[in-house]
C-alpha atoms as a printed R data frame, in Angstrom:
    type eleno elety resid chain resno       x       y       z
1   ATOM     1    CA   UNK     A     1  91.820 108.712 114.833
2   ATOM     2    CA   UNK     A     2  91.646 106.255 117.235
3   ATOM     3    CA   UNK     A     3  92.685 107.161 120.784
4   ATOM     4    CA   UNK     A     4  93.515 103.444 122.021
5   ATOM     5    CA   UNK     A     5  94.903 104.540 125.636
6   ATOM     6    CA   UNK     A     6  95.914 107.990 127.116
7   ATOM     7    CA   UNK     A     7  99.045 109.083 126.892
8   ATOM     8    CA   UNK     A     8 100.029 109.354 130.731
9   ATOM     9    CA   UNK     A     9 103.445 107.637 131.708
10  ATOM    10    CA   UNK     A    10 104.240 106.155 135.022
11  ATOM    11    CA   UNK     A    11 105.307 103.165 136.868
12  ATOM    12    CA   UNK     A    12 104.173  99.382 135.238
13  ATOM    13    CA   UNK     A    13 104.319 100.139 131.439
14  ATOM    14    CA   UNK     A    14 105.874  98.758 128.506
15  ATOM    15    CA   UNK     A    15 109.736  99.194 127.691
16  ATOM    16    CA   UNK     A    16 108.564 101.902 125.347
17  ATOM    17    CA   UNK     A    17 106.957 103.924 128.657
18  ATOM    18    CA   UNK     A    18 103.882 104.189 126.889
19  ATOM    19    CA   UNK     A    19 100.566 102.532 129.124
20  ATOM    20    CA   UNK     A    20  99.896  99.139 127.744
21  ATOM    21    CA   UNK     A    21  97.905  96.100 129.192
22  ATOM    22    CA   UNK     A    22  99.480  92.674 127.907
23  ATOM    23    CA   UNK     A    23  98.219  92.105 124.162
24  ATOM    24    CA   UNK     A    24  95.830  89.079 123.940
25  ATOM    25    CA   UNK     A    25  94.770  90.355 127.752
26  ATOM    26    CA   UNK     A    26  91.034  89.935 128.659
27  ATOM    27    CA   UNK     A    27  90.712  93.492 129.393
28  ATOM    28    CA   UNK     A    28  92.454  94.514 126.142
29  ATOM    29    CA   UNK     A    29  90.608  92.524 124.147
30  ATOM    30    CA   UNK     A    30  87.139  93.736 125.368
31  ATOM    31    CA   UNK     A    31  87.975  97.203 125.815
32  ATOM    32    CA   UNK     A    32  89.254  96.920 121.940
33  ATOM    33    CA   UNK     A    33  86.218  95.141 120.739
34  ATOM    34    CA   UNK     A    34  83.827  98.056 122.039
35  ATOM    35    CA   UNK     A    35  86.149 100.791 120.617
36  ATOM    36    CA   UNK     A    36  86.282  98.397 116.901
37  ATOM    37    CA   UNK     A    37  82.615  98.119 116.893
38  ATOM    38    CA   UNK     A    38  82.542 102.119 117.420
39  ATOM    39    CA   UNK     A    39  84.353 102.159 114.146
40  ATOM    40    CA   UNK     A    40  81.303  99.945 112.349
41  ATOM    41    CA   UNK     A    41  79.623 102.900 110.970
42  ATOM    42    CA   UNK     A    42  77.646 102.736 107.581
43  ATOM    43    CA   UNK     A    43  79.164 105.182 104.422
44  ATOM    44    CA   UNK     A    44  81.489 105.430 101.692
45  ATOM    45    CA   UNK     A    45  84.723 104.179 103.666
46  ATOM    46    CA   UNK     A    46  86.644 101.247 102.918
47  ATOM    47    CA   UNK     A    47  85.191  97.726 103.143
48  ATOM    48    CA   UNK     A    48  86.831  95.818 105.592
49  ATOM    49    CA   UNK     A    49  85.384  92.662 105.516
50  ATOM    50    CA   UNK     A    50  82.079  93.683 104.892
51  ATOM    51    CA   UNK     A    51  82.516  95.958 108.027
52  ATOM    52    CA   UNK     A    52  82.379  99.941 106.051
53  ATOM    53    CA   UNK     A    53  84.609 102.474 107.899
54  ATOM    54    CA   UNK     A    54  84.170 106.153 107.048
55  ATOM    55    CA   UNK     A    55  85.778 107.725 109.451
56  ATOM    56    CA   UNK     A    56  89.053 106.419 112.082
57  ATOM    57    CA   UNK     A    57  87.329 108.706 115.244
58  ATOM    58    CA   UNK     A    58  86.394 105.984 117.597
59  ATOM    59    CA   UNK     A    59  87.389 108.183 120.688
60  ATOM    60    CA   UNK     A    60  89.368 111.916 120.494
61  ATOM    61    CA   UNK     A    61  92.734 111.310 121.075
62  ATOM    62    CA   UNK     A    62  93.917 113.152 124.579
63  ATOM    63    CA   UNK     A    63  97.513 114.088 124.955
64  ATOM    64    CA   UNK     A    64  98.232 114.992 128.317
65  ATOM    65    CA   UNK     A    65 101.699 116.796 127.236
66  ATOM    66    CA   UNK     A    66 102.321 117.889 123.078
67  ATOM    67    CA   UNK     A    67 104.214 116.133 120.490
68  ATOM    68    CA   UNK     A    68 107.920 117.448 120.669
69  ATOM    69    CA   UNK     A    69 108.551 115.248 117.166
70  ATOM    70    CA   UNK     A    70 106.815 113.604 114.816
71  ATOM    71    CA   UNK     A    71 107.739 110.864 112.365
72  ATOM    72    CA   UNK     A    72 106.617 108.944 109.432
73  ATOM    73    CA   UNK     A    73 107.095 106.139 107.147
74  ATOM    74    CA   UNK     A    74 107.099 107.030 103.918
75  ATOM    75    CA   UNK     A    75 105.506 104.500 101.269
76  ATOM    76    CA   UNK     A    76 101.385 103.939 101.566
77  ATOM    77    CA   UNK     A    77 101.804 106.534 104.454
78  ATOM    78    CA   UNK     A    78 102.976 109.862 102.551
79  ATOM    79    CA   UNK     A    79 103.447 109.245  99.079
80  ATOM    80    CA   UNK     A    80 100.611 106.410  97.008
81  ATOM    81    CA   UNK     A    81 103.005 104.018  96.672
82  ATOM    82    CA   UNK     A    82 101.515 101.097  98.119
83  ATOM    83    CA   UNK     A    83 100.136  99.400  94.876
84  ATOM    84    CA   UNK     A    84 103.128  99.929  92.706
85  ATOM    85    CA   UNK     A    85 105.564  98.294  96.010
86  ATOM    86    CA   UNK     A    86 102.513  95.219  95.929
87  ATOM    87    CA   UNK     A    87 103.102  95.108  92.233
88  ATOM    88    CA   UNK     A    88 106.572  94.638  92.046
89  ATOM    89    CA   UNK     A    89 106.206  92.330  94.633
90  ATOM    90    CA   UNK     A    90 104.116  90.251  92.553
91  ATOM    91    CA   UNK     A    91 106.495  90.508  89.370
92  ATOM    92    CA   UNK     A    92 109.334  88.475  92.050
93  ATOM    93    CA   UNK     A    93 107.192  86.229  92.996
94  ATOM    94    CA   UNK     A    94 106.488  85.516  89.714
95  ATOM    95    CA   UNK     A    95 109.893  85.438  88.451
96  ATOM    96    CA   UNK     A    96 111.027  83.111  90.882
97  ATOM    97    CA   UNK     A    97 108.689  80.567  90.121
98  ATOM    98    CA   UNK     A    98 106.432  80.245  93.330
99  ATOM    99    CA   UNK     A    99 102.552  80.390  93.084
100 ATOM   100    CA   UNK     A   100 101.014  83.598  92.300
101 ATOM   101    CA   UNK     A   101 101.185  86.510  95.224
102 ATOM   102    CA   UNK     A   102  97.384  87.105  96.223
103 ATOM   103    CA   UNK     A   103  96.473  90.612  98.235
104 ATOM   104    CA   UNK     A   104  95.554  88.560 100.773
105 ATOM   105    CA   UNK     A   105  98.620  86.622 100.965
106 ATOM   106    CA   UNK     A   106 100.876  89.909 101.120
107 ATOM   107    CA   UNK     A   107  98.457  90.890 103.127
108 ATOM   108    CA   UNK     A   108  99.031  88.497 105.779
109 ATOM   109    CA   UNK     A   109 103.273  88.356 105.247
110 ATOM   110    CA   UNK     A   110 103.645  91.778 104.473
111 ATOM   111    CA   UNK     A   111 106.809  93.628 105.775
112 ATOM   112    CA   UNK     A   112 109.072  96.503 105.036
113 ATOM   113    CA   UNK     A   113 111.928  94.212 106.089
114 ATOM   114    CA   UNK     A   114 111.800  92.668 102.784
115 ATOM   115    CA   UNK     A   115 114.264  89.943 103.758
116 ATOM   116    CA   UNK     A   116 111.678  88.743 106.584
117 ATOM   117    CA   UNK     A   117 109.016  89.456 104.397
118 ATOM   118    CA   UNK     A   118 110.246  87.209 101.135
119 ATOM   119    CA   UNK     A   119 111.739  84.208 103.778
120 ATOM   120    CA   UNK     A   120 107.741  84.055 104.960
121 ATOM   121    CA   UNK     A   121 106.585  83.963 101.109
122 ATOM   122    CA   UNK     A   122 108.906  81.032 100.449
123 ATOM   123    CA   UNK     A   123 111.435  82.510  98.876
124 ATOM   124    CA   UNK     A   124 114.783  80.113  98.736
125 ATOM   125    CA   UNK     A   125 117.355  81.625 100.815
126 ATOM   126    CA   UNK     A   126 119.965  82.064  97.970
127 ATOM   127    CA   UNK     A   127 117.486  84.046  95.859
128 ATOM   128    CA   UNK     A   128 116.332  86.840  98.457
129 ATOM   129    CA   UNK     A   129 119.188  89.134  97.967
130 ATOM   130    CA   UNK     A   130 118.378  89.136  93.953
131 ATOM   131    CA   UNK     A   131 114.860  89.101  94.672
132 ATOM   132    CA   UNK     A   132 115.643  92.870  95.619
133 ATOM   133    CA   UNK     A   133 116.917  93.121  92.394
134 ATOM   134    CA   UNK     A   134 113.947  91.528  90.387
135 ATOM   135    CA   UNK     A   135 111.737  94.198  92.853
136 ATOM   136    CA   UNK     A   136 114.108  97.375  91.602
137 ATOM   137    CA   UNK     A   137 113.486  96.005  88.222
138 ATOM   138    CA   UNK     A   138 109.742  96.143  88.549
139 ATOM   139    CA   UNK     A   139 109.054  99.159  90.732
140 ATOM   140    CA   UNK     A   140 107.322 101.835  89.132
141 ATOM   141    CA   UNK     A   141 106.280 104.372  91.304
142 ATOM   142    CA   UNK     A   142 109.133 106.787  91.300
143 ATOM   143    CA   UNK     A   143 106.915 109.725  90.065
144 ATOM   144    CA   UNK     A   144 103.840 108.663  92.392
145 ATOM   145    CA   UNK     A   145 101.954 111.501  94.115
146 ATOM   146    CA   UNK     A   146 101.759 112.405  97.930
147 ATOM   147    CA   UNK     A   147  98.747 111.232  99.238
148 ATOM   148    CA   UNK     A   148  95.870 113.326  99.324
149 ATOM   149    CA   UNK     A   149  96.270 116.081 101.719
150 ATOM   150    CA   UNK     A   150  99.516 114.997 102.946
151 ATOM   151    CA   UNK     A   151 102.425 117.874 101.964
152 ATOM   152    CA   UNK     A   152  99.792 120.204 103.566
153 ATOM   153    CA   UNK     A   153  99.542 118.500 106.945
154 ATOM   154    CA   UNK     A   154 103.547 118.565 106.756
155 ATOM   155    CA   UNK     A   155 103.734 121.876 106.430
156 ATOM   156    CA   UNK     A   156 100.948 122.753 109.136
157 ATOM   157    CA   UNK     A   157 102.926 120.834 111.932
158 ATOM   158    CA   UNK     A   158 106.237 122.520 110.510
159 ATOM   159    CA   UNK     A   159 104.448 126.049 111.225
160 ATOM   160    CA   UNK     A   160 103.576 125.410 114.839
161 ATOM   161    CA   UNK     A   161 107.065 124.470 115.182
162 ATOM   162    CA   UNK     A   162 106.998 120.659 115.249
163 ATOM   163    CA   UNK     A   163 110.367 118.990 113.861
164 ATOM   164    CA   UNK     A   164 109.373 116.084 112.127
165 ATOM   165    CA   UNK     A   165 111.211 113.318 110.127
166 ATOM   166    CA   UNK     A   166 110.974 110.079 108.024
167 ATOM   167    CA   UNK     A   167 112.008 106.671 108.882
168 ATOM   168    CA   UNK     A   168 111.189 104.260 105.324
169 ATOM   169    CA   UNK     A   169 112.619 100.911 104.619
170 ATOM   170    CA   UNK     A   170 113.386 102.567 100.928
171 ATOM   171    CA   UNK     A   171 116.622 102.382  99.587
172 ATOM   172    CA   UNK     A   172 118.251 105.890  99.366
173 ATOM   173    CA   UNK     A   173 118.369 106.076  95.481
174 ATOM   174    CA   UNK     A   174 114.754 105.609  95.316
175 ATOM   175    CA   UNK     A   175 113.200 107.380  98.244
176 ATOM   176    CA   UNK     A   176 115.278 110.741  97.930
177 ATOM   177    CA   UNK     A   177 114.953 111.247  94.821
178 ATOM   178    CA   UNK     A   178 110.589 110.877  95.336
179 ATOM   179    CA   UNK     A   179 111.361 113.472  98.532
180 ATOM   180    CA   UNK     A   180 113.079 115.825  96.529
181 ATOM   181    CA   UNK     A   181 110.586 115.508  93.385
182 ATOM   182    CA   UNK     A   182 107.987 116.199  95.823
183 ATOM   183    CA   UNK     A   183 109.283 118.848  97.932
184 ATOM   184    CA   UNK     A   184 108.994 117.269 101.366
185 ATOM   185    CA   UNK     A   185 112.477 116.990 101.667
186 ATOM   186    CA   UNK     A   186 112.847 120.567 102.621
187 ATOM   187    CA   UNK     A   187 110.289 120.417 105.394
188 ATOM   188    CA   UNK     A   188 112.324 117.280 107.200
189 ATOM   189    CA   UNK     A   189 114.642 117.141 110.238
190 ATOM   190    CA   UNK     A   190 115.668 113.924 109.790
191 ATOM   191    CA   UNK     A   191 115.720 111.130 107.213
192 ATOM   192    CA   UNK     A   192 116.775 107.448 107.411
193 ATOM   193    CA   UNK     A   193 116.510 105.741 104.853
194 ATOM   194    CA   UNK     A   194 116.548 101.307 105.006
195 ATOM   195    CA   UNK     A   195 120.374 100.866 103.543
196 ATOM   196    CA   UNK     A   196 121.967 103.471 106.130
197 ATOM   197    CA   UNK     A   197 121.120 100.974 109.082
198 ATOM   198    CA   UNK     A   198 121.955  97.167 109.506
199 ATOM   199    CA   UNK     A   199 118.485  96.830 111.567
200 ATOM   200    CA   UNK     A   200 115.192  96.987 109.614
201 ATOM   201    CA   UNK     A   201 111.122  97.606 110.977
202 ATOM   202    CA   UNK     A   202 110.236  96.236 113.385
203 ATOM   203    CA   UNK     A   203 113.533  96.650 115.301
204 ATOM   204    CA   UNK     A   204 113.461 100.320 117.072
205 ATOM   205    CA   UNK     A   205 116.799 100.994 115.782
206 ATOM   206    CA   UNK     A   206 115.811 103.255 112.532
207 ATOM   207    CA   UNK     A   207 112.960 105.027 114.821
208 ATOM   208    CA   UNK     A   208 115.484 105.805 117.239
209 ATOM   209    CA   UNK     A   209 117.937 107.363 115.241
210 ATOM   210    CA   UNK     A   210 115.392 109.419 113.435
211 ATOM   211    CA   UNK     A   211 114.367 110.785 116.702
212 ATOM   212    CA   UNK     A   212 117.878 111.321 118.183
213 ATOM   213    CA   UNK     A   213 118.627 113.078 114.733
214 ATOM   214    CA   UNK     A   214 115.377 115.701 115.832
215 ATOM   215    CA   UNK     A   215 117.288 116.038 118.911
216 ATOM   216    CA   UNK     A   216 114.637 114.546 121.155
217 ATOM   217    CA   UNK     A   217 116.044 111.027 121.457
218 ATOM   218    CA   UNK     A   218 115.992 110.832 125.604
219 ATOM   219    CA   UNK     A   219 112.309 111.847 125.529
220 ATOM   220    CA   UNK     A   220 110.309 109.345 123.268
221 ATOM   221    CA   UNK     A   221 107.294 109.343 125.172
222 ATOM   222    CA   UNK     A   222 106.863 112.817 123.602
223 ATOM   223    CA   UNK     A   223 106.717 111.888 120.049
224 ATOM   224    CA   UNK     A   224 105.208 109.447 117.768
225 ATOM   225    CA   UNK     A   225 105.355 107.802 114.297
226 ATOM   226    CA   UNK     A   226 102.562 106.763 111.869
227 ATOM   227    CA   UNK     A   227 102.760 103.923 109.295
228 ATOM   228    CA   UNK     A   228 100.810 102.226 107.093
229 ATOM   229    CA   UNK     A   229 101.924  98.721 108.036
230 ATOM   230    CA   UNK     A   230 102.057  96.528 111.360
231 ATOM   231    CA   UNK     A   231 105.579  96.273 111.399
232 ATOM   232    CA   UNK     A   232 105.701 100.267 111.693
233 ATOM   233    CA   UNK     A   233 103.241 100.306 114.585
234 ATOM   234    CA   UNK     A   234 105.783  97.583 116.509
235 ATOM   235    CA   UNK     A   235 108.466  99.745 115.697
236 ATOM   236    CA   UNK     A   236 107.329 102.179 116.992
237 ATOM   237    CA   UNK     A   237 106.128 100.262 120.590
238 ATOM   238    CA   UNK     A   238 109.398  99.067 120.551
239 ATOM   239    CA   UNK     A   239 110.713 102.517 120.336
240 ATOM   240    CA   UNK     A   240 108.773 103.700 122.941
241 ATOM   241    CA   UNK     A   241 106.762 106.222 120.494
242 ATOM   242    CA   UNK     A   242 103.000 107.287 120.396
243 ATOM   243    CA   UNK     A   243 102.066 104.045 117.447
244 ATOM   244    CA   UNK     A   244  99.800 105.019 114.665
245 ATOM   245    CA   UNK     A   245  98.393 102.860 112.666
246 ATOM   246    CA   UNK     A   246  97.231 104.568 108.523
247 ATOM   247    CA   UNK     A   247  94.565 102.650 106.745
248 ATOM   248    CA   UNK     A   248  96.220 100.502 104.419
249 ATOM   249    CA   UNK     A   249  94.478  98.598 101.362
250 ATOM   250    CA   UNK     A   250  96.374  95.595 103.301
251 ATOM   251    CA   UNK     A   251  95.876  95.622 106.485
252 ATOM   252    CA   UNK     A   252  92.371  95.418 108.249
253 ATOM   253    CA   UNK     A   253  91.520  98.479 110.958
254 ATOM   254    CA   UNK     A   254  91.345  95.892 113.714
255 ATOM   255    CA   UNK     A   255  94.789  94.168 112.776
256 ATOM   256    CA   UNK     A   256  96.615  97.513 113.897
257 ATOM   257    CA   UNK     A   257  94.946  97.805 117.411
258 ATOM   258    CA   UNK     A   258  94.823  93.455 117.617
259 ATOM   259    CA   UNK     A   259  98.177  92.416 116.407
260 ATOM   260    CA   UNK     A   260 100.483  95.405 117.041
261 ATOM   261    CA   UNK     A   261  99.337  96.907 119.728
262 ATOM   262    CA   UNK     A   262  98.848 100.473 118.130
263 ATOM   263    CA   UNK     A   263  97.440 103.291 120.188
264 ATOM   264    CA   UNK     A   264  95.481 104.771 117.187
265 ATOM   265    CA   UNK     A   265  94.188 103.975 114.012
266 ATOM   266    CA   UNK     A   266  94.236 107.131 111.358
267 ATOM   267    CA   UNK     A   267  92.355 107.301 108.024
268 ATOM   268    CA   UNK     A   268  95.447 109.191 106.691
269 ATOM   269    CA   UNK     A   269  98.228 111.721 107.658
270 ATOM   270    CA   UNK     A   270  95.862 114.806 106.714
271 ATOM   271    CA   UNK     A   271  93.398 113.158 109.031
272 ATOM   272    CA   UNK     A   272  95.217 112.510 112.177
273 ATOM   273    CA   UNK     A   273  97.523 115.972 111.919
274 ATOM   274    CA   UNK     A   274  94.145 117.828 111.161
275 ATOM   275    CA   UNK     A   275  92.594 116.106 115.068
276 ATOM   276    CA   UNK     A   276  96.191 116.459 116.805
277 ATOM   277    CA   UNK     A   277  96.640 119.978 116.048
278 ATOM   278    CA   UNK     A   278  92.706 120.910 116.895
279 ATOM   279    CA   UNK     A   279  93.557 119.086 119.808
280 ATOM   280    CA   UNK     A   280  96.390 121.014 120.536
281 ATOM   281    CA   UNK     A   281  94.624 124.192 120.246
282 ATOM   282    CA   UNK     A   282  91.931 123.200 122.326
């Protein structure tokens, strides 16, 4: 993982307490560069551009004080969703008549707030609240699998007595049946799921309520959230969390640290629980 800035708190920070120069700042942007082009190594990652990543350790995260919660989103960060949400994405698209939905494209408008998210695609105004409906329609990943090592790294920080939650944009009838199905339901504090709120990503409103629900609301300095898009790493600035950034098919590395301000980029779950815990220990 990427350890964009320490996590010491003090005076002249961002409304989330977390240490942040202005994005877009000279500083920022050079002492980002460096740490990006630490990330440039040669291997079997994922092409970005030409650029191959293998592994998201630019610098080892430092936490001056531990995690007292930890949250996640739940589609392309716990479960392999991410295609079959992309796909269904395209079948709207389609059936409403506008040009065909690229991965770049969704790339670029992607958001969990689907009704920000289809509004930037061009869909009419009337149509977005059946465009949900078209998406239901077309969704087929409600037997997916976790991701690759992630039930595991669940159950690690669960044994060294870490509460730790979910905070997805899924609707209720389709997310809680995958939790159950999968048995991370029984390992969770908290759930919120994206029709129990009126707010959606990027607003801090879901974040916060998953953390109050862990009982560590007043303190959210002290825990942090990991997504696999941009508008989970500004929810989670906005929240005043530790942001965490999980390689997405979507989303470039650099895009993470560049347009949402994230203080870490993480190959995966396994990955960054797997370096917070060793850290931990250490």
């Amino acid at each position: 993982m990427i350890d964009e800035r320490r996590t010491r708190f003090g005076e002249g920070e961002d409304g989330g307490r977390l240490p942040a120069a202005p994005p877009g700042g000279a500083n920022t942007q050079a002492s980002r560069k460096t740490r990006y082009q630490a990330a440039r190594l040669s291997s079997a990652g994922g092409d970005w551009g030409g650029v191959a990543v293998t592994h998201s350790t630019i610098l080892r995260a430092s936490y001056d004080e531990p995690m007292k919660a930890i949250l996640f989103d739940w589609d392309g960060t716990l479960i392999d969703t991410a295609e079959h949400v992309y796909e269904a994405n395209v079948e709207v698209i389609k059936s409403i008549g506008l040009p065909p939905l690229s991965r770049e494209l969704y790339g670029i408008h992607y958001s969990p707030n689907w009704r920000r998210m289809y509004a930037a695609l061009g869909v009419p105004e009337p149509l977005v609240e059946g465009a949900a409906v078209i998406w239901h329609g077309a969704y087929r990943g409600h037997e997916a699998d976790l991701l690759p090592g992630a039930r595991a790294a669940l159950e690690r920080l669960v044994a060294a007595g870490i509460p730790i939650g979910v905070v997805t944009s899924g609707d209720r009838k389709v997310v809680s049946g995958q939790l159950k199905r999968t048995g991370v339901a029984d390992l969770l504090g908290s759930v919120v799921y994206g029709d129990d709120i009126t707010q959606q990503k990027p607003h801090p409103e879901p974040l916060r309520r998953g953390l109050a629900a862990l009982g560590h609301g007043s303190n959210p300095e002290q825990a942090a959230y990991l997504g696999d898009t941009l508008d989970d790493v500004r929810m989670a600035r906005a929240a005043g969390l530790r942001a965490i950034g999980v390689q997405s098919p979507f989303f470039d590395p650099e895009r993470f640290l560049d347009e949402a301000d994230a203080h870490e980029h993480a190959e995966s779950v396994a990955a960054w629980v797997d370096a917070y815990l060793a850290a931990r220990t250490r």
